[in-house]
N, C-alpha and C positions, 0 to 999 in steps of 0.2 A: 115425548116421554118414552124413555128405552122398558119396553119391558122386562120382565125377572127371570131369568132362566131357572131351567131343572139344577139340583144340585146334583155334585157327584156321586157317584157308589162309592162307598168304602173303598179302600187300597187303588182307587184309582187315581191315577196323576192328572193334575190339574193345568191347563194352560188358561192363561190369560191374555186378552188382548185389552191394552188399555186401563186395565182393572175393572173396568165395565162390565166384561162377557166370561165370566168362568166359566169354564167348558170344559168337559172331556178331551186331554189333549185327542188330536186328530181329528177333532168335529168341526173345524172350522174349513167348512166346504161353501162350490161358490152358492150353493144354496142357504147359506148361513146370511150370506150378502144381499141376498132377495128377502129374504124373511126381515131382517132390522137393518134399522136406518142407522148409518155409522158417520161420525166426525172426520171430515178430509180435509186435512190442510195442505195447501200449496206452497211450498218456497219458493221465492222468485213466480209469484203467480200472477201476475201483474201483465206480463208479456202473452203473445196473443197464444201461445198453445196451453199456458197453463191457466187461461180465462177459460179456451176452449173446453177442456175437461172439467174446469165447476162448474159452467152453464150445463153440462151433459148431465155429471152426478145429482146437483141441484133437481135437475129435473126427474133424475129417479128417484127424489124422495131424501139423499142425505143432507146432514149440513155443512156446509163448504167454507172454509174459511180462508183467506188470501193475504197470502203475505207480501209483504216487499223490505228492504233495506230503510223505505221509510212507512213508519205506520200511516202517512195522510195519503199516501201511492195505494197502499193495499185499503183502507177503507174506500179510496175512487175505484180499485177493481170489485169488490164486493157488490157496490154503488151499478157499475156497470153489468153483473150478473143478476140482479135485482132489475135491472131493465131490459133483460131480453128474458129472463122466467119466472113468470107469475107466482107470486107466492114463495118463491125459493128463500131458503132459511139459510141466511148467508152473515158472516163480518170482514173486516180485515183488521189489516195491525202490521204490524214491524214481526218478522220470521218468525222472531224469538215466541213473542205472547200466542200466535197462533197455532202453532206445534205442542204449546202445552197440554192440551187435553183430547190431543187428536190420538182416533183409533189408526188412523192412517196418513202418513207424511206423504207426499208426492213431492221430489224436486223439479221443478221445471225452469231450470236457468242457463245459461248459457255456460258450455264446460270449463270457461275460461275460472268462473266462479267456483268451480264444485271445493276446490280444497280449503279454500279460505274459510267459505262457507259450512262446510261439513264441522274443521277446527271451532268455530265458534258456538255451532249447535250439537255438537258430539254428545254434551251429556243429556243436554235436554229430548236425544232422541232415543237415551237407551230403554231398551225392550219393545220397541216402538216396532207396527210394520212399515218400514220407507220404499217405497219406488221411484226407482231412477229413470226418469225421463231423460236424462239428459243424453247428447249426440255428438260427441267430440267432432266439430268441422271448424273450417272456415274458407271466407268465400276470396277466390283469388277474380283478378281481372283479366276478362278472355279467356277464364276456363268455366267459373261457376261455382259449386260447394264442391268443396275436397274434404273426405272424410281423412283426420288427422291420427297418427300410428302414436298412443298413446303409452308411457313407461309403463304403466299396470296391467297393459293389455287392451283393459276398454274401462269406460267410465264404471262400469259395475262395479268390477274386482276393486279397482282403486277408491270407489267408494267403501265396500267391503271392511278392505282391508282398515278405514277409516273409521269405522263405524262397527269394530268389533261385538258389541253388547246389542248390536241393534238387526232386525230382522229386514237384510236389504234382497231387494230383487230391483230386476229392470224391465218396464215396458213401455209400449205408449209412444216411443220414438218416432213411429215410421206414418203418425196419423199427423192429417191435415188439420192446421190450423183452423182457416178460412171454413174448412168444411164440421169442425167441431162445433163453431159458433153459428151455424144454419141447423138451431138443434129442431126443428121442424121437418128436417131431411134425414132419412135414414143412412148412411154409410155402410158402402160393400168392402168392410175390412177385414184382415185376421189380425189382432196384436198379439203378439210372443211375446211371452215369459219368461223372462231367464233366474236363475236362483236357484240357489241349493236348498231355501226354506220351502219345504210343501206346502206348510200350511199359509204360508206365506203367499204363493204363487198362488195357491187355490182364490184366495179372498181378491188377488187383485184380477183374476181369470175371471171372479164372480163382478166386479166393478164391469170389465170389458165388454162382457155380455148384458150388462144393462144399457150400452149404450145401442140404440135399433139398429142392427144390420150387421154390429160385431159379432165377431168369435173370438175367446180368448184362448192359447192354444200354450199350454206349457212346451216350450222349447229347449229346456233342459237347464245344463247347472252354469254357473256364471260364465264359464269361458265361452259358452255361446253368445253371449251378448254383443261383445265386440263385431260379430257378423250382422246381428239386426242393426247397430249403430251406423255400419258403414252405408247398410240400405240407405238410411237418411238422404246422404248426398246427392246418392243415385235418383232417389223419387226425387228432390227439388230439382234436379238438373232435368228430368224427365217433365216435370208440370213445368218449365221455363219454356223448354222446347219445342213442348206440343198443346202448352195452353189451358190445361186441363187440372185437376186437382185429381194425382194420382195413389192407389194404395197396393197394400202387399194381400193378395190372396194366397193362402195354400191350397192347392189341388191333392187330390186322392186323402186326407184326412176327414 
């Protein structure tokens, strides 16, 4: 049960998220995110990074719903975050149905998908907050991941630009799968935020820090993103080599 917030003052501008949470625009800080439990839908959630994150969320209290291309995929992902966290408040479905009443979209698919993907749920994600997981690569043989020089710049922008009416930001990239799903274990990580939306950034910087041992850390406006994305490559090439599940800290912040 969400409960009812304060109403606004007079001549004050209203933001919404969801239609759920009327707010004072501006008030939607990561302390907003610890206070009420929010609806997160994954696209493409099925695959192990974007299990990783609603086993994580789940466990902070929101409800996580999983999608995939076929809805019997995303109710076995759902299925499978219900058996690593007790109690978690979880469904799946087909993209489409589960983005419907989410406060918060997460894409987690492979970049090969984003455009098709995006054209087919554009309207259903307008006004919507979306975060862009996604990591333009691919893996060559005898070299590893190659992070890939994308026409938009970086998945963000080209999401962006896809997704005009919609409130996109990108984070989340540069976290371990493997180590999402050991949600028993704390994680020594920072995830960056990229986006021009603040309030945007703030709610999913507030998501970051519920997971134990993260930092969410606004890294500024979308053309940033392209740099967190090419990390990707570099950490998998780095845990192939040295065996390990590697993350991004920032120093002196």
């Amino acid at each position: 049960m969400i409960p009812s917030l304060p109403d606004t003052l007079p001549g004050q501008r209203v933001a919404s998220l969801n239609g759920r949470f009327p707010r004072t625009l501006g008030c939607y800080t990561t302390a907003f995110v610890q206070e009420f439990d929010l609806k997160l839908a994954f696209v493409g959630g099925t695959g192990p990074e974007g299990l990783g994150l609603a086993m994580r969320f789940a466990r902070a209290g929101h409800e996580v719903a999983i999608g995939s291309r076929s809805a019997e995929r995303g109710e076995e992902g759902a299925a499978r975050v219900r058996e690593v966290v007790a109690g978690a408040v979880t469904r799946g479905g087909d993209n489409a149905s589960v983005v419907a009443d989410a406060d918060v979209v997460l894409l987690t698919f492979p970049y090969s998908g984003q455009q098709a993907t995006l054209e087919a749920l554009g309207p259903a994600l307008e006004g919507k907050v979306v975060c862009n997981v996604v990591a333009p690569l691919e893996f060559q043989q005898g070299v590893g991941a190659v992070a890939l020089n994308v026409p938009g710049n970086s998945a963000l922008q080209e999401a962006i630009a896809q997704l005009p009416n919609s409130r996109v930001v990108s984070a989340f990239q540069n976290m371990s799968a493997e180590e999402l799903q050991h949600v028993d274990h704390p994680i020594e990580a920072d995830v960056l935020v990229c986006g021009r939306d603040a309030e945007a950034k703030q709610i999913v910087i507030g998501l970051a820090n519920q997971i134990e041992g993260v930092r969410g850390i606004d890294a500024g406006g979308p053309s940033q993103s392209r740099y967190v994305e090419m990390l990707t490559s570099l950490l998998i090439n780095l845990n192939r080599k040295h065996k390990t599940q590697s993350s991004v800290r920032i120093a002196g912040l």
